[in-house]
N, C-alpha and C positions, 0 to 999 in steps of 0.2 A: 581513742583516736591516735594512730600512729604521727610522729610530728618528721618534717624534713629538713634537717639540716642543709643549710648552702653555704658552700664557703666561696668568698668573693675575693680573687685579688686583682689588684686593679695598680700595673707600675708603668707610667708615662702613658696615661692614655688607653692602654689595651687592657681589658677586663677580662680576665677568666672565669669562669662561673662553674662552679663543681656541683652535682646534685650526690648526699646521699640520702636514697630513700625516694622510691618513688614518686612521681608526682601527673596527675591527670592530665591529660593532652589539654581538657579545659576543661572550669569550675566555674561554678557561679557566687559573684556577691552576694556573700549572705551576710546582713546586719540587724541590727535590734533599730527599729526605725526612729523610735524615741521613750526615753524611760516614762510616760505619762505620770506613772503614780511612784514621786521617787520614796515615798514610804510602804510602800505596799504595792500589792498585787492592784492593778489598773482595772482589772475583769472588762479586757478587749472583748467584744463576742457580737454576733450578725454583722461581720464583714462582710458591703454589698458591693460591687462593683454599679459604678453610673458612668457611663463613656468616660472611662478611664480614672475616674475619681474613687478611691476609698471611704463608704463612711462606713461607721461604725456608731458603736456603744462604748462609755468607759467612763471609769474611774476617776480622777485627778486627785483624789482625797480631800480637797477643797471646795468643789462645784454638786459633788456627788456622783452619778449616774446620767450622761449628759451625750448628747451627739455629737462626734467628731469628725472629721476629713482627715487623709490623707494623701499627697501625691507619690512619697515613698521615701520624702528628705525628712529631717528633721524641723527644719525650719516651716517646712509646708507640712506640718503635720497638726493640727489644733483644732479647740472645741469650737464647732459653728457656732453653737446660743445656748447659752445655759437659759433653758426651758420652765426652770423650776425653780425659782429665787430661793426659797424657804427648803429645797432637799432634793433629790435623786428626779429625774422624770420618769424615771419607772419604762421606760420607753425598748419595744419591741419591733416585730414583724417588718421590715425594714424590706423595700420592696423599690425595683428603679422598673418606671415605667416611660419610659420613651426618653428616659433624659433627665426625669424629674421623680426626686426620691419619695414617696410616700410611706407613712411608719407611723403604730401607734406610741402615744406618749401622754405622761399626766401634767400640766402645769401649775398646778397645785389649785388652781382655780376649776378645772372644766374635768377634772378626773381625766380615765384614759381617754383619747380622742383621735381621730387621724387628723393627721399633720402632712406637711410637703415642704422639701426644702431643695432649693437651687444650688446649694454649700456657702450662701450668705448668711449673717445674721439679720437683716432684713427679709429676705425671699426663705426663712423657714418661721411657717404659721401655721395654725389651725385651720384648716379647710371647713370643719363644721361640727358642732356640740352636739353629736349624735344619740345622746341621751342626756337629755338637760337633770333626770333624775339620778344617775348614776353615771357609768362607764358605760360607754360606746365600744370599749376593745374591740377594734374593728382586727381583723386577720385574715387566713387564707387569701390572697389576693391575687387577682389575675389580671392579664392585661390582653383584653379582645379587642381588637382596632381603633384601639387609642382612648375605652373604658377601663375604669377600673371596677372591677368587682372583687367584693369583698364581704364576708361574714360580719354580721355587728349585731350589739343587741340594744334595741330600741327602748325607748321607755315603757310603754306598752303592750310592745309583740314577741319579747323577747330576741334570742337570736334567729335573725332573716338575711335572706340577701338583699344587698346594698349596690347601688354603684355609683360610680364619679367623674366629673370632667375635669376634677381637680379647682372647681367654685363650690363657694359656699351651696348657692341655688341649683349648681346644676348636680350637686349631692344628695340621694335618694333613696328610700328603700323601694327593691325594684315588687317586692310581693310578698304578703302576709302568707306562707306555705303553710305556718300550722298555726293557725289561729287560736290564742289560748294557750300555745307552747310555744317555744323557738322551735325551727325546723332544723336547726345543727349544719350548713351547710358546708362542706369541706370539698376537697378535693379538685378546688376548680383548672378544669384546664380549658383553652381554645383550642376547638376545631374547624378548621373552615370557617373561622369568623362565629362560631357557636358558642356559645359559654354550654360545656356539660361537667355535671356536678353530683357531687351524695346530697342527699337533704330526705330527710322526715315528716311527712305531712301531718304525721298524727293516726293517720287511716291505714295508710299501706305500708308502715314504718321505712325505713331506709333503704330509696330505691336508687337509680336512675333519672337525675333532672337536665332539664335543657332551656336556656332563657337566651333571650336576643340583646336584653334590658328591656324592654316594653312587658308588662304583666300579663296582658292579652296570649305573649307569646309564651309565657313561663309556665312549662308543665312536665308530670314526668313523663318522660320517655318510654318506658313498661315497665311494668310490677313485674321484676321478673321470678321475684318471691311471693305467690298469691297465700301463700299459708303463714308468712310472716316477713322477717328482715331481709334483701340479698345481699346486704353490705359492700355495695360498689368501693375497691379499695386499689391503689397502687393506679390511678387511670395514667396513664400517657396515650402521647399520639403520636401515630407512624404513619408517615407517608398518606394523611390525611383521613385514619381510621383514627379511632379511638378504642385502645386495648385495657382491659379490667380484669381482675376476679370481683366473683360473686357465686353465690351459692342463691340455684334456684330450687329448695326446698328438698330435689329429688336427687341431683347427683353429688350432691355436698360443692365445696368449695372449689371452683373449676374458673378456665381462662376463656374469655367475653371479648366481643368487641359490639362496635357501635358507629353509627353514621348519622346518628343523633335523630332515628326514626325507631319506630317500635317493628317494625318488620325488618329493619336492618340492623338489630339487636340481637344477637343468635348467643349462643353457647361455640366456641371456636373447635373445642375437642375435648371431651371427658378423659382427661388421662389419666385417672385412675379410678375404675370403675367399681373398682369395692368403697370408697369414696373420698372425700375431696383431697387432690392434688394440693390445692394450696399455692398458688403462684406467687410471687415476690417479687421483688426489687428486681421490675420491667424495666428494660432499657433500650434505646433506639440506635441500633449500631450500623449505619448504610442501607436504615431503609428495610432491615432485618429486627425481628425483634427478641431478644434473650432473655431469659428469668430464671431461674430456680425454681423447681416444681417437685412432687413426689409422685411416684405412680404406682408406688403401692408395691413394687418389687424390685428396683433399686435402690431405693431410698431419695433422699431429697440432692438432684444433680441439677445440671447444668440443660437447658434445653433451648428451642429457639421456635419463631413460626413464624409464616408466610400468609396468617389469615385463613388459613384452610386449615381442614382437619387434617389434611395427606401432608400440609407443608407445617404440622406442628410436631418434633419430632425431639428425641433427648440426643444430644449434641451427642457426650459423651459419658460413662460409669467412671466420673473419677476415683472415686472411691469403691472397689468392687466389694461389695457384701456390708457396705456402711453407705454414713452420706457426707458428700463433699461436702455442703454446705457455702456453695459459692453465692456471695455478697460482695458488697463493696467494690461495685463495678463503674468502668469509665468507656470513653469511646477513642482512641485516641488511632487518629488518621480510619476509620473505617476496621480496626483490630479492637477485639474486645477483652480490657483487660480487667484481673480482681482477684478475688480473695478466695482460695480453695484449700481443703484438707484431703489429700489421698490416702492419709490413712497410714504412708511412711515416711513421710515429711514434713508432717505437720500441716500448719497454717499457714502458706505461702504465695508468693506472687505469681500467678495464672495468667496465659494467654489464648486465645480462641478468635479463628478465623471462620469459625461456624461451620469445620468438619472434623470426626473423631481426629485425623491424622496429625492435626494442624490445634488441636486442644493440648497446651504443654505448660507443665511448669516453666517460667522461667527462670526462675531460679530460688536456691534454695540458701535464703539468706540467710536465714540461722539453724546450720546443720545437727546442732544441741536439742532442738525445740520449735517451738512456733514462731514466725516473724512479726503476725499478727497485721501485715501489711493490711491498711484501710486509709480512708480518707482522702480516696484518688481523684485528682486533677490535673487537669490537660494543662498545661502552658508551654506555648512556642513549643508542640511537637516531641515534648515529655510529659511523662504524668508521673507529676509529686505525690508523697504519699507517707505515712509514717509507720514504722515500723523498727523491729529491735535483732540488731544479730546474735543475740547472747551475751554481748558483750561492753557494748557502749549504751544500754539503753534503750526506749523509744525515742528514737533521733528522724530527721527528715532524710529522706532517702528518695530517689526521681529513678529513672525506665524509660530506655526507647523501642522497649517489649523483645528486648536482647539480654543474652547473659553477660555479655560484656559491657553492656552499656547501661548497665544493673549496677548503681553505688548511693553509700551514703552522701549528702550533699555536705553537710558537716556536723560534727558531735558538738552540738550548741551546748550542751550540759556535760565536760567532758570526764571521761571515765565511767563508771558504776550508775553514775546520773543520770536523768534523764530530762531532757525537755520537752516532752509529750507534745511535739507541733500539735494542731487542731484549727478549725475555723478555716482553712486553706481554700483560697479563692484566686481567681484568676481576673486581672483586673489592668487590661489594654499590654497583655501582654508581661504584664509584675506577678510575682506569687505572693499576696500577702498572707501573714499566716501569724500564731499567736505560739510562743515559748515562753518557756522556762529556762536561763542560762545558769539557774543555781545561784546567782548574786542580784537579780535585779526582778524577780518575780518575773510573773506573768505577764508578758506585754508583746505589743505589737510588733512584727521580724515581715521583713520581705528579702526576695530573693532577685536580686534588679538586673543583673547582665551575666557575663560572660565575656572571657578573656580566654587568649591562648598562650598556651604554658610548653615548653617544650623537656621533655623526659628523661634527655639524656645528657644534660646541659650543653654549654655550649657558650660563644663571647659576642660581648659588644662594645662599642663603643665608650671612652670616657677622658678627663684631662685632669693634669696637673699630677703630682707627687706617687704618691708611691703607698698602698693600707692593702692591711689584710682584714676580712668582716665574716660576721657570720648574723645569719638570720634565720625564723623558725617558720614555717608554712604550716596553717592548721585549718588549710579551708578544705580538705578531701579524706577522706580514711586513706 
C-alpha cells in the first residue's frame, strides 16, 4: 500500500495543508472491531445480520466457542451466554428469522439442539431437545411466513423435516419422508408462502418436495427421475417461480423450474443436448435470472433466462474456445456482477446487464495474473469483495461496477501480506467482515462510514502559534 504524506503548516490561525501522493475523493472506515482472542486467532465465523445486530461465533480463549453480538464498536462488541460452562458450544447454522436469531448449539447437557436468542443472556435458550437420544443438529433453515423449517435428526426417524414457532410445543417434526432412513432434506426455500425442498423418501430417491407444515400437505412434487435420483440442486426463486437443476434420467443435468405443482414442473431448456449442461450458482438479478451453464460447444459461460426455452439463452462466449467460468456473483442496483476468466486476463472482476454488448470486464486488477475477486457483497450501493493485485495481497477491495470506482479499500495486512477478508456480510448498512492484520490474528473488521477527503489539498481553519507537522494516510492504495 502506497502511504501519503501531508505536510501541515499552520502560523496564526491559517492552515496550509500540502498532499503528496494521492488520496481518494473518499474512503471508508476501516477497523479491527475488537481483538476478541488477545492470544490467538478468535475463529469469527457465521456472521448473521438481525436488524442490524451482528452475531456471530468465537473464540475468547477463555469461554471457548461461544455466541457473540456486535454493533460495530468495541465496547458493544460481546459474548451474549456462554452456553457451555464445562467447553466450546460447538454452535452453528446461525439463521435471523423475523428478528429473532435461531442456531444450533451444544450445552454440554442436551448435545447439539436449536436455540434462539434476542442478544440477551436471558432471551438466548433452548427452544427444544430434539433428540433426547443424541444431537438434534438441526440446519438448512428456512423462513415461510413466520415458520421455521429446518432439517433435524430425531431420535427415531432419523433426519426429517422439522418446524418451529420458536416454543418449546409449537416445535415439531412436520413428517416421517423416509421411514427407517432420514430423508436428508436440504435446500429449503419459500415460494409463495410454499416450503419446496430436496428430500429422499427412500422409494423415488432425491426428488422435488413441497410442504405447508401440516403432513397431510407434505409430498413430492414429481419424480422427475423415475429410473433413479434428479437431484434438485441450486433451487432459488424469481419472481415467484422456483428455478433448479436436475437431471431427469434422459437429458442429463439441465435447468428446471417449479410452481410447486407436478404439471408446472417442466424441464426449462436442454441446453446441451449431447448432455447435461450443469447449471450453477443461480442468481436473481431484476427479476432475470443468471447461472453458469455448458452447452456442449462453448464451454461453461455465462447465461440467463426468462422461464422459456426461447428466453433461456448464453449471455455471452467470455472465453472464446475455453470456459469463463463465472462464479461469485452479486446483484448490485439491478447489474450483475462476479468472477470471470477470458482467457487473457485472468480471473477478474466481470460486469453484465444481461446483453453481449453490455458483458465487460471491469477491470483488470491484477495485470501479472488473477485477482481471484470473490466473496461479493452489496453494501450502500458497492459490492465488497476480496481479491489480490499482485502485489499487496488478498486485501478487501469494493466496485461501483466502474473502472474507476474499482479500489482497494485498504491493505489491512500491509505489504507481501495478506489479510484474506472472508465471512463478509452486510448488516443495516456495516460490512462486517473477518481479517488478518498480521499482528492480531484473525478477527472481527467492519467497514462503518465514509468521509470526504479532498485530492489536491487545500486550507482551513486554526489558532494560536505557529508548527509545521506531518502525518501518514493508509486507508486507500
Amino acid at each position: 500500500m502506497k502511504k501519503r504524506w501531508i505536510l501541515v503548516l499552520n502560523c496564526f490561525g491559517v492552515a496550509l495543508i500540502f498532499f503528496f501522493g494521492a488520496i481518494s475523493a473518499t474512503h471508508a472506515d476501516v477497523l479491527m472491531v475488537k481483538d476478541i482472542n488477545t492470544t490467538g486467532f478468535s475463529f469469527v465465523e457465521d456472521l448473521t445480520d438481525v436488524n442490524g445486530t451482528l452475531f456471530f461465533r468465537a473464540n475468547d480463549s477463555t469461554n471457548g466457542e461461544e455466541l457473540w453480538r456486535s454493533d460495530g464498536t468495541e465496547a458493544g462488541t460481546m459474548m451474549v451466554r456462554n452456553i457451555n460452562l464445562t467447553g466450546g458450544s460447538d454452535m452453528d447454522n446461525l439463521f435471523n428469522m423475523q428478528g429473532t436469531l435461531y442456531f444450533c448449539a451444544d450445552d454440554g447437557l442436551n448435545d447439539r439442539e436449536l436455540w434462539r436468542s434476542d442478544g440477551t443472556a436471558a432471551g438466548t435458550y433452548m427452544v427444544r431437545d430434539l433428540n433426547p437420544l443424541g444431537s438434534g443438529s438441526p440446519s438448512n433453515m428456512a423462513d415461510v411466513n413466520g415458520t421455521l423449517f429446518f432439517a433435524a435428526n430425531g431420535a427415531l426417524t432419523g433426519v426429517e423435516l422439522w418446524k418451529s414457532d420458536g416454543t418449546t410445543v409449537g416445535t415439531s417434526q412436520v413428517m416421517d419422508i423416509n421411514p427407517g432412513g432420514g430423508s436428508w432434506p436440504e435446500e429449503l426455500v419459500d415460494v409463495n408462502g410454499l416450503l419446496l425442498f430436496s428430500a429422499d423418501d427412500g422409494t423415488n430417491g432425491y426428488e422435488l418436495w413441497r410442504s405447508d407444515g401440516i403432513t397431510a400437505n407434505t409430498g413430492i412434487v414429481l419424480n422427475i427421475n423415475i429410473s433413479g435420483d434428479s437431484y434438485p440442486d441450486y433451487l432459488v426463486e424469481v419472481g415467484g417461480t422456483l428455478f433448479f437443476s436436475a437431471n431427469d434420467g434422459t437429458n442429463g443435468t439441465e435447468l428446471w423450474k417449479s410452481d410447486g405443482t407436478a404439471t408446472g414442473t417442466v424441464m426449462v431448456r436442454d441446453i446441451n443436448p449431447s448432455g447435461g449442461s450443469f447449471p450453477q450458482n443461480l442468481i436473481d438479478v431484476g427479476g432475470t435470472l443468471f447461472f453458469q451453464a455448458d452447452d456442449g460447444v462453448n464451454g461453461i459461460e455465462l447465461w440467463k433466462s426468462a422461464g422459456t426455452s426461447a428466453g433461456t439463452v448464453r449471455v455471452k462466449d467470455i472465453n472464446p474456445g475455453g470456459s469463463s467460468w463465472p462464479s461469485h456473483m452479486a446483484n448490485l442496483n439491478g447489474l450483475l456482477l462476479f468472477q470471470a476468466n477470458d482467457g487473457i486476463n485472468g480471473v477478474e472482476l466481470w460486469r453484465s446487464d444481461g446483453t453481449t454488448s453490455g458483458t465487460v470486464m471491469i477491470k483488470d486488477i491484477n495485470p501479472s495474473g488473477h485477482s481471484f475477486a470473490d466473496r461479493l457483497v452489496v453494501v450502500n450501493g458497492l459490492v465488497y469483495f476480496e481479491a489480490t493485485d499482485g502485489s499487496n495481497g488478498r486485501e478487501l477491495w469494493r466496485s461501483d461496477g466502474t473502472f474507476a470506482g474499482t479500489e482497494m479499500v485498504m491493505d489491512i495486512n500491509p505489504g507481501s501480506g495478506e489479510s484474506l477478508p472472508d465471512n463478509l456480510v452486510n448488516a443495516d448498512g456495516t460490512l462486517f467482515f473477518t481479517a488478518n492484520d498480521g499482528i492480531h490474528g484473525v478477527e472481527l473488521w467492519a467497514v462503518t462510514g465514509s468521509q470526504n477527503q479532498s485530492s489536491s489539498g487545500g486550507g482551513g481553519g486554526g489558532s494560536g502559534g505557529c508548527f509545521i507537522g506531518t502525518f501518514v494516510s493508509n486507508f486507500l492504495p
